[in-house]
Structures are given as structure tokens and as C-alpha cells.
C-alpha positions as CSV (number, residue, x, y, z in Angstrom):
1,X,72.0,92.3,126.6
2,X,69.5,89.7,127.3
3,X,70.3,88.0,124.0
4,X,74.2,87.4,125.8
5,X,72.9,86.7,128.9
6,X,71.4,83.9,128.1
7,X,73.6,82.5,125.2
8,X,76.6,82.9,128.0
9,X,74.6,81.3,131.4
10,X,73.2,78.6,129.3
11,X,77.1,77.8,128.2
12,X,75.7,77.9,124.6
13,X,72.6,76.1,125.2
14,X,73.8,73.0,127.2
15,X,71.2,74.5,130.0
16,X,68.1,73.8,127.6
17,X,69.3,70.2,127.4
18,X,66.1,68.0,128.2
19,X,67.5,66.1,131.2
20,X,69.7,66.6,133.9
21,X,71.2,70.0,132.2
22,X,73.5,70.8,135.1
23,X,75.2,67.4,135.2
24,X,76.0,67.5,131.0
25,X,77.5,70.6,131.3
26,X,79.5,69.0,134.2
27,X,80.3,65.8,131.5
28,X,80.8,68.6,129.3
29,X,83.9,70.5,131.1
30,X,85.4,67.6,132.4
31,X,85.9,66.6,128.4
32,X,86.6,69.7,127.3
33,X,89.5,69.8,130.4
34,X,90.5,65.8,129.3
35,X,90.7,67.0,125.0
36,X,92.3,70.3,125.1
37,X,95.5,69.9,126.7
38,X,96.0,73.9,127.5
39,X,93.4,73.5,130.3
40,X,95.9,71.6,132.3
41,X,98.0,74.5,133.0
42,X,96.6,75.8,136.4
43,X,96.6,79.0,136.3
44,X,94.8,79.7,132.5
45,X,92.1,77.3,134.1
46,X,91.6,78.9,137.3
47,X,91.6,82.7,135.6
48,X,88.8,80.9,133.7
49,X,87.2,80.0,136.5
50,X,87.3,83.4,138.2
51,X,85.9,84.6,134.6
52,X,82.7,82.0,134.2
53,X,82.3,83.1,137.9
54,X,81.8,87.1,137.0
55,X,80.1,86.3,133.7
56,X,78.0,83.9,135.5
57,X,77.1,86.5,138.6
58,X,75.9,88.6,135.8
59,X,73.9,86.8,133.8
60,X,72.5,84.9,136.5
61,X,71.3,87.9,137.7
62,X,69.0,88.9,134.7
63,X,68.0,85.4,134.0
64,X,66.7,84.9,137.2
65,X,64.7,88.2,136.4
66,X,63.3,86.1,133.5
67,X,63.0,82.5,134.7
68,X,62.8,83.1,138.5
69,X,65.1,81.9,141.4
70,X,67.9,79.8,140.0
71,X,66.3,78.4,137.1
72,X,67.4,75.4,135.8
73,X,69.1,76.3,132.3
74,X,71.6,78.2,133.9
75,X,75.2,76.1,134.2
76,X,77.5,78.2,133.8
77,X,77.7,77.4,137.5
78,X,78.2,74.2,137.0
79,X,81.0,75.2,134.2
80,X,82.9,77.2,136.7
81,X,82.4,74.4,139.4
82,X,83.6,72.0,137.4
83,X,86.9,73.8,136.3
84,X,87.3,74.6,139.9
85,X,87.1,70.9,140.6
86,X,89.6,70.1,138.4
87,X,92.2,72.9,139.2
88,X,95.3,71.9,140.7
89,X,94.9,68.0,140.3
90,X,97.7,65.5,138.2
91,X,96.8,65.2,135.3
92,X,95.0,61.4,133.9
93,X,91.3,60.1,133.7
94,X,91.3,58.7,137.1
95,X,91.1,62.6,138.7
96,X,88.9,64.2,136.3
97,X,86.2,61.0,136.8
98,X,86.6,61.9,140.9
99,X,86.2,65.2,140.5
100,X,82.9,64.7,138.3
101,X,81.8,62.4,141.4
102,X,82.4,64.1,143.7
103,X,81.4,67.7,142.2
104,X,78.3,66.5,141.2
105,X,77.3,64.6,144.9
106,X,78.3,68.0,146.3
107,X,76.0,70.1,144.0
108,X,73.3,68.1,144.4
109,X,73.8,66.7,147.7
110,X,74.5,70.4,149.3
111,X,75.9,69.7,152.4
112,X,76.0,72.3,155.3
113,X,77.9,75.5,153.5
114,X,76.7,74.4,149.9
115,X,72.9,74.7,150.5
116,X,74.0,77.7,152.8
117,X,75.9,80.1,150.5
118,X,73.1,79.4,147.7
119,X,71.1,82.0,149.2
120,X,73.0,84.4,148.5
121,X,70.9,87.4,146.2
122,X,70.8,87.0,142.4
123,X,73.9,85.6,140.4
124,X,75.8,84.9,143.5
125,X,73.7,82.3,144.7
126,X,73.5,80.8,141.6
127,X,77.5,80.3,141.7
128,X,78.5,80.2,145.2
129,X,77.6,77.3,145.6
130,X,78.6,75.7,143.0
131,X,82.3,77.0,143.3
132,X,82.1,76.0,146.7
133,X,80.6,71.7,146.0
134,X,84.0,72.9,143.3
135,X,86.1,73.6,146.0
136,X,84.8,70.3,148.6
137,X,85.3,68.1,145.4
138,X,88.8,69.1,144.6
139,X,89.8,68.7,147.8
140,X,88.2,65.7,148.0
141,X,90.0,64.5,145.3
142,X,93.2,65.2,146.3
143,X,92.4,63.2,149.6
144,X,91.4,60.1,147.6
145,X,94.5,60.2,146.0
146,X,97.2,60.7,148.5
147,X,95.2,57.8,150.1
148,X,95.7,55.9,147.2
149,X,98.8,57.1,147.2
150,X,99.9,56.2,150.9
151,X,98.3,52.3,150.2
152,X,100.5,52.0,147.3
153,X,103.2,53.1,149.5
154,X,102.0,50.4,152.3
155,X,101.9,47.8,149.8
156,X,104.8,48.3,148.0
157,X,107.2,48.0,151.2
């Protein structure tokens, strides 16, 4: 049990990655979301997201039994806050690079809400906060480009 806990919160052992673990399995999502096309469709990648989530609830839960309070080679967090960063936006490189931006400022920036919801007990810390810096990004993304969007608009008439 241990064994899959941490061979699944580790995301395969990107988390014992030397430097900055969180943000390569960030780099990490956001290529495997560019390279395999089916991760495009909305709804597969969001049902993944909502499965990292419980998987990651769980085995955050006993690694943090092993390695204490939200130890750093845990990212499936950052797996699942990726994915939910990139959920719902057009498709292209422009969005995914945003959403890795902007994800990762609010992961490690953890504004208000972020740094709140992080102390929430066990494996829900661990990924509440990360699904939410998910949520912020996407959202910020999609602001970024509808301004974008509303300058082409502007200078186009």
C-alpha cells in the first residue's frame, strides 16, 4: 500500500527530481496535455483531474505519515493543478504556456484562499490548494485572452 502510495503521489518519481520537483511535474503535464491530443477533450481531462485529486487525497495522506507535513516529493498536486489549469482553454501553445505562468505564480505565490485552504488535514491540504492556484490560473487565462482578444477587436476596426 505504501509501495503505491508513493509510486502514484510522486507521479512516477518526478517528485524525487533534484530541483524544483513541483514545477517539472507542472512542465511535465502541460507537455503531456500539448503531445497527446486526447487530453484536449474537456471532459476526459477534467474526470482526470477529479481522479489525481482522490488518488492524491490518499496518498498524500500516508506520505505525509512518512515524510511529514506536505513533503516535497509529492506532485500529484501539482499534476491535478495543472490539468485543472488547462481545462476548458482553446487549444494552441500560447494557453498552455499561460496556464503554466500563471499556475505556478499561484502555487507558489499562494494568495489569500491558496495559502488558506492548504491547511486543510492530510491529503486535502496537499491538493486543495493546488486545484484551487488550478482554478485562479484558468481563469486567469481565459481573462488574458478575451483581452487579447477584445485588443485585436479594437485594432482591427
Amino acid at each position: 500500500m505504501r509501495l503505491a502510495a508513493k509510486i502514484l503521489s510522486t507521479c512516477f518519481g518526478i517528485g524525487y527530481f533534484p530541483v524544483a520537483p513541483g514545477t517539472v511535474t507542472s512542465i511535465v503535464a502541460v507537455l503531456c496535455y500539448y503531445f497527446i491530443p486526447i487530453l484536449h477533450e474537456p471532459t476526459l481531462l477534467f474526470s482526470l483531474v477529479v481522479l489525481c485529486s482522490a488518488v492524491g487525497v490518499w496518498s498524500g495522506t500516508l506520505m505525509e505519515t512518512e515524510f511529514g507535513e506536505d513533503p516535497s516529493i509529492v506532485t500529484i498536486d501539482e499534476l491535478a493543478g495543472q490539468w485543472l489549469a488547462l481545462a476548458f482553454l482553446p487549444e494552441g501553445w500560447l494557453p498552455a504556456l499561460l496556464s503554466l505562468a500563471f499556475f505556478r505564480y499561484f502555487d507558489i505565490a499562494k494568495p489569500g484562499p491558496v495559502d488558506a485552504v492548504q491547511r486543510f488535514p492530510g491529503g486535502w491540504g496537499i491538493m486543495a490548494d493546488d486545484l484551487l492556484a488550478g482554478l485562479f490560473a484558468n481563469l486567469a487565462v481565459q481573462g488574458v485572452l478575451l483581452l487579447f482578444k477584445g485588443f485585436y477587436l479594437w485594432v482591427a476596426v
